[in-house]
C-alpha positions as a Markdown table, in Angstrom:
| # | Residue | x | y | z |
|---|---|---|---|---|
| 1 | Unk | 0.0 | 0.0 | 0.0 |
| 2 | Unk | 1.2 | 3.6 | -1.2 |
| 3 | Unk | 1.3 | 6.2 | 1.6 |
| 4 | Unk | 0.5 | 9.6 | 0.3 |
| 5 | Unk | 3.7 | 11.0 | 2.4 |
| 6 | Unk | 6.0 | 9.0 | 1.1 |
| 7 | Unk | 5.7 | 10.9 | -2.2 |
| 8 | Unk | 8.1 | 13.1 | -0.8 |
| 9 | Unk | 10.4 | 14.1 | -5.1 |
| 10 | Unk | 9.3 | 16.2 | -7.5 |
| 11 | Unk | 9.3 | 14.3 | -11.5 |
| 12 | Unk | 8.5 | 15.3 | -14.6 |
| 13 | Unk | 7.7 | 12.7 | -17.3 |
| 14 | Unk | 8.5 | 14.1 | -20.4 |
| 15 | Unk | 8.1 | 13.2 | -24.3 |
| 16 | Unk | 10.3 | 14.4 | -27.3 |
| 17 | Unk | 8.4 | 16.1 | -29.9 |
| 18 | Unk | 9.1 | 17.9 | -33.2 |
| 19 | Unk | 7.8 | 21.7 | -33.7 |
| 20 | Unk | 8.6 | 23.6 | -36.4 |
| 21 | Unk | 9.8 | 27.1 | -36.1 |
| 22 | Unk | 9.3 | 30.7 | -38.2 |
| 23 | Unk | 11.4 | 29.7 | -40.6 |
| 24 | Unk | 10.2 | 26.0 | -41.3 |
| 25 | Unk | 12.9 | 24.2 | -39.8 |
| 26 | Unk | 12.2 | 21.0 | -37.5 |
| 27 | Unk | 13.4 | 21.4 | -33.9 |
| 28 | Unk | 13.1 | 18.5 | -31.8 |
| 29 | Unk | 11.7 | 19.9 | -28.4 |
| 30 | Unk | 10.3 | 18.1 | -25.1 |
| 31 | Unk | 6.8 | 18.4 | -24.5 |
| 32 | Unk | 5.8 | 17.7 | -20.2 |
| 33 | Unk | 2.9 | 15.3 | -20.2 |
| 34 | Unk | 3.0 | 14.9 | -16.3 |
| 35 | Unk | 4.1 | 16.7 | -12.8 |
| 36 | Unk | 4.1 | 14.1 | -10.4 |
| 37 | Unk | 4.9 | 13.8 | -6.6 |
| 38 | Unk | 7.0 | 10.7 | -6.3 |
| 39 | Unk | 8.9 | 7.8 | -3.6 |
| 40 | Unk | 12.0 | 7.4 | -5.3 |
| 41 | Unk | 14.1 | 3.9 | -4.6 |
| 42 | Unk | 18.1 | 3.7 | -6.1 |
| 43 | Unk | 18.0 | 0.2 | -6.6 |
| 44 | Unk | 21.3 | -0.6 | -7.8 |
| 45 | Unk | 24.3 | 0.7 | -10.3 |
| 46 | Unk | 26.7 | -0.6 | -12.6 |
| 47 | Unk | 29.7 | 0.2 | -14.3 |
| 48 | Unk | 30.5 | -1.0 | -18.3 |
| 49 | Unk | 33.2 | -0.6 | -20.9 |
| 50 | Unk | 32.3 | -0.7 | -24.1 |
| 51 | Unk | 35.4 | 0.5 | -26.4 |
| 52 | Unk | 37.3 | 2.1 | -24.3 |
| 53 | Unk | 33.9 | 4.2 | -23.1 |
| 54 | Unk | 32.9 | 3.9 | -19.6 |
| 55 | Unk | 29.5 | 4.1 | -18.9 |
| 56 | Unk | 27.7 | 4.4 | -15.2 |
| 57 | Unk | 24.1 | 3.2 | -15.5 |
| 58 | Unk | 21.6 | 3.4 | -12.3 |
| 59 | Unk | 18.4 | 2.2 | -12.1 |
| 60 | Unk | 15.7 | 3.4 | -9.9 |
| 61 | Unk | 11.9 | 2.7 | -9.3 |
| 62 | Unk | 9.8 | 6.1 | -9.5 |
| 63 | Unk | 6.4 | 5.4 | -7.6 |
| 64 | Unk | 3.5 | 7.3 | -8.4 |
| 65 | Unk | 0.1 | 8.0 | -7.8 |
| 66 | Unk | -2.3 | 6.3 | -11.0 |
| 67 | Unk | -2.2 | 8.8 | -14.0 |
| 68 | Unk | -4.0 | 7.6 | -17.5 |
| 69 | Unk | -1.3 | 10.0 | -19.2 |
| 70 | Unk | 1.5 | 8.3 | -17.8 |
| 71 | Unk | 0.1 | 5.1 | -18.2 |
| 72 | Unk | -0.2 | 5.3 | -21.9 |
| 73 | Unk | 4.2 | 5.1 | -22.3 |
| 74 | Unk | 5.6 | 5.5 | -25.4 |
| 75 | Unk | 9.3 | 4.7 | -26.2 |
| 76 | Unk | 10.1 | 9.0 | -26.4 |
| 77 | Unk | 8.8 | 9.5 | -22.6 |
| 78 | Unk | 11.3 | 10.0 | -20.1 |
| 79 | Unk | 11.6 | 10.9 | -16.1 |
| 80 | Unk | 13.1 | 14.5 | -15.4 |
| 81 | Unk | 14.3 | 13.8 | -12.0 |
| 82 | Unk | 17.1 | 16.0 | -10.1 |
| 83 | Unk | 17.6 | 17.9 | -13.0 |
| 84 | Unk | 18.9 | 14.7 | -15.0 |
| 85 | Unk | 17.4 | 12.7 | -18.1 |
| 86 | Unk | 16.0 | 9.0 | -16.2 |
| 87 | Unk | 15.2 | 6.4 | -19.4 |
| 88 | Unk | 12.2 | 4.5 | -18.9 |
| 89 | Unk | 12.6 | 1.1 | -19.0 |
| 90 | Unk | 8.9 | 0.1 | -17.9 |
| 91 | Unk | 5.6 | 1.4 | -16.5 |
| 92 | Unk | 3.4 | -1.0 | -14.4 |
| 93 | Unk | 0.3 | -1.2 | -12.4 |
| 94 | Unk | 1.5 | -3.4 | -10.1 |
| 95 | Unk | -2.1 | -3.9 | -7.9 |
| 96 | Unk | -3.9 | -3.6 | -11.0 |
| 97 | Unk | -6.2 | -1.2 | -9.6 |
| 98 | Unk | -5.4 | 1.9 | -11.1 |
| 99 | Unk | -4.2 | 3.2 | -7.4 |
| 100 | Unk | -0.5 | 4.0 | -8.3 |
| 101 | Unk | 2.0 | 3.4 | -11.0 |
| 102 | Unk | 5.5 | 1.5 | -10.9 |
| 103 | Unk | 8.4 | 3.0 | -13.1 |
| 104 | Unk | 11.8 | 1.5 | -14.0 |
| 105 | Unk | 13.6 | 4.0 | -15.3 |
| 106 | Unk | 18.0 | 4.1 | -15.4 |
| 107 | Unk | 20.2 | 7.0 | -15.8 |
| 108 | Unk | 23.5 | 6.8 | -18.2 |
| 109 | Unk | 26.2 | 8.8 | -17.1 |
């Protein structure tokens, strides 16, 4: 059971979209399609090296209070969360009764 107080962080779930400006050009843009009070939980971290690249990833669980809008992921949505781009990896109901929202989301660094 979700506590209402434990949705202590401020997220943003965001899309990418594609405006077009004065001049005609395409600008890709993000669009917000959520403000959401959230109980964040750092699961775990890793560290990979992919030619000679190191790469950080971090993954997290974002809970949530039910949104339809958030519920209705696409592969462009992402969590704005301390300032920093969170991809989401998945988006789940996990009572099934539309009370709050699971996400799985990891940061790259």
């Amino acid at each position: 059971m979700l506590n209402i107080g434990q949705l202590k962080h401020r997220i943003e779930i965001k899309k990418q979209t594609t405006v077009q400006n004065a001049l005609g050009e395409f600008i890709e843009s993000y669009e917000t399609v959520s403000m959401s009070r959230a109980k964040v939980k750092i699961n775990s971290g890793s560290l990979s090296t992919d030619n000679r690249i190191e790469e950080s990833l971090i993954k997290a669980e974002f809970t949530v209070r039910y949104n339809k809008l958030i519920n209705e992921f696409t592969p462009d949505m992402f969590v704005k969360y301390d300032g920093k781009k969170w991809d989401i990896e998945s988006i789940i109901d996990p009572l099934g009764n539309k009370s709050y929202l699971l996400i799985v989301a990891a940061l790259r660094i």
